[in-house]
Each structure stands twice: as C-alpha cells, then as structure tokens.
TORKOL-4160 file (C-alpha; in steps of 0.2 Angstrom, whole numbers, padded with zeros to 4 digits, m for minus):
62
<pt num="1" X="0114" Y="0038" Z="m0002"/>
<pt num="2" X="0097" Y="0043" Z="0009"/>
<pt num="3" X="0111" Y="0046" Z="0023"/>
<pt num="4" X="0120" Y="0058" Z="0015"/>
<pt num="5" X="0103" Y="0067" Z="0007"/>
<pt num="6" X="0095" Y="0065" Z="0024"/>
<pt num="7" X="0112" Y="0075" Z="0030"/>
<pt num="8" X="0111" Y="0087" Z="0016"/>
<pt num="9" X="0092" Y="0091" Z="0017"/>
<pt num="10" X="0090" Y="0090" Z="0035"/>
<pt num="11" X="0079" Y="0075" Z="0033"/>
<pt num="12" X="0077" Y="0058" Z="0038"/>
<pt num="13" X="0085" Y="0043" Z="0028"/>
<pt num="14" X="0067" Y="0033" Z="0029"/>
<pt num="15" X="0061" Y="0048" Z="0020"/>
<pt num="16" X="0074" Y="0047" Z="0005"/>
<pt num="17" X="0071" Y="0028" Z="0004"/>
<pt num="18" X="0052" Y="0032" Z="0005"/>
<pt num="19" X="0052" Y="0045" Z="m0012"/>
<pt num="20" X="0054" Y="0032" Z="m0026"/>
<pt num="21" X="0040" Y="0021" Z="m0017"/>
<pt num="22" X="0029" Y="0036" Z="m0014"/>
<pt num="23" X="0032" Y="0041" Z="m0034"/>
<pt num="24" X="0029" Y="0023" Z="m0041"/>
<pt num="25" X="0013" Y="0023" Z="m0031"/>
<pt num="26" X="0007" Y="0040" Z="m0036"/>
<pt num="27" X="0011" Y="0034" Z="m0056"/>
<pt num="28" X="0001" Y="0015" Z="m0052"/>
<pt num="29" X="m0014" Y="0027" Z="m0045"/>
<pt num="30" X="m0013" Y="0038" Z="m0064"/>
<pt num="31" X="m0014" Y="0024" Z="m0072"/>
<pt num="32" X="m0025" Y="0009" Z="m0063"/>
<pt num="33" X="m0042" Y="0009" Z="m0064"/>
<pt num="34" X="m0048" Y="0005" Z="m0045"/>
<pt num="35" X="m0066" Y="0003" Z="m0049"/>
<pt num="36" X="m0063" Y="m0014" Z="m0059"/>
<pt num="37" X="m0053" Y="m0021" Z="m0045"/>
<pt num="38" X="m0061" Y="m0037" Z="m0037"/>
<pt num="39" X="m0062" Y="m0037" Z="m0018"/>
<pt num="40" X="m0054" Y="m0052" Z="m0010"/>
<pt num="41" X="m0055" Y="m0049" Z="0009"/>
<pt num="42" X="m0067" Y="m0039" Z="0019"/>
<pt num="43" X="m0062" Y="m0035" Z="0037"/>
<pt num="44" X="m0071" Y="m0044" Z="0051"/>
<pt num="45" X="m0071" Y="m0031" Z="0064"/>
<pt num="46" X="m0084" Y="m0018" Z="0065"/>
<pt num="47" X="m0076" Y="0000" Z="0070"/>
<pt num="48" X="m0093" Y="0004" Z="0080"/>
<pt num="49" X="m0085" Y="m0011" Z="0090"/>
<pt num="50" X="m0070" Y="m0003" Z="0092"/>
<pt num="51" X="m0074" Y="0009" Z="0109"/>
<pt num="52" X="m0081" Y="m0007" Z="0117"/>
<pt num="53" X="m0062" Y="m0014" Z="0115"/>
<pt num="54" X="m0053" Y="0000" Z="0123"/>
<pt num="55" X="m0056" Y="0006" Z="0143"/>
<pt num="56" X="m0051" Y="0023" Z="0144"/>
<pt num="57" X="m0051" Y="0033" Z="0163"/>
<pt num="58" X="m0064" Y="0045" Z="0165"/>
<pt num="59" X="m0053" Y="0062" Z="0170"/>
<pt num="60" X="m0060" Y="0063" Z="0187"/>
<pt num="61" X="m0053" Y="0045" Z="0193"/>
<pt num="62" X="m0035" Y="0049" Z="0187"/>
C-alpha cells in the first residue's frame, strides 16, 4: 500500500509507513503529561566535549 500511495502522491514509501506513527505520537503528546515522567538515564557525554572529539581542516591547509 505505501508503494502505491508513494506512486500516487509522488512521495516516498518510508513516508506513508511513517504517517500512522507520526499520528499516534502526535495523539500520546495530547494526552501524557511529560512533566510527571521519571528520568531513568542521563547521557554521559557533555556536548561542550563534543568539538574536542571531531578534527576538522582549517580552509587554508585543504
């Protein structure tokens, strides 16, 4: 079926498999209150750490 909509529509078939998750998730953020939500897991990795991981060039020594 997404093949065929995906044909008709001029769209991809992840797209037309991705609507009724897309419209669940949008009806579950209506409804559930985030803010009484425990957290579980906190990442580890700061993302002030993150420019120290990655070398990029400097334009003049490409």
């Amino acid at each position: 079926m997404a093949s065929r909509l995906s044909a008709a529509f001029n769209a991809t078939a992840g797209f037309w498999l991705h609507v009724p998750a897309n419209f669940y998730l949008a009806q579950a953020r209506k409804r559930v209150d985030i803010k009484q939500a425990q957290v579980f897991w906190q990442p580890q990795a700061d993302f002030d750490d993150f420019p120290n991981l990655i070398t990029i060039p400097k334009p003049d020594t490409i």
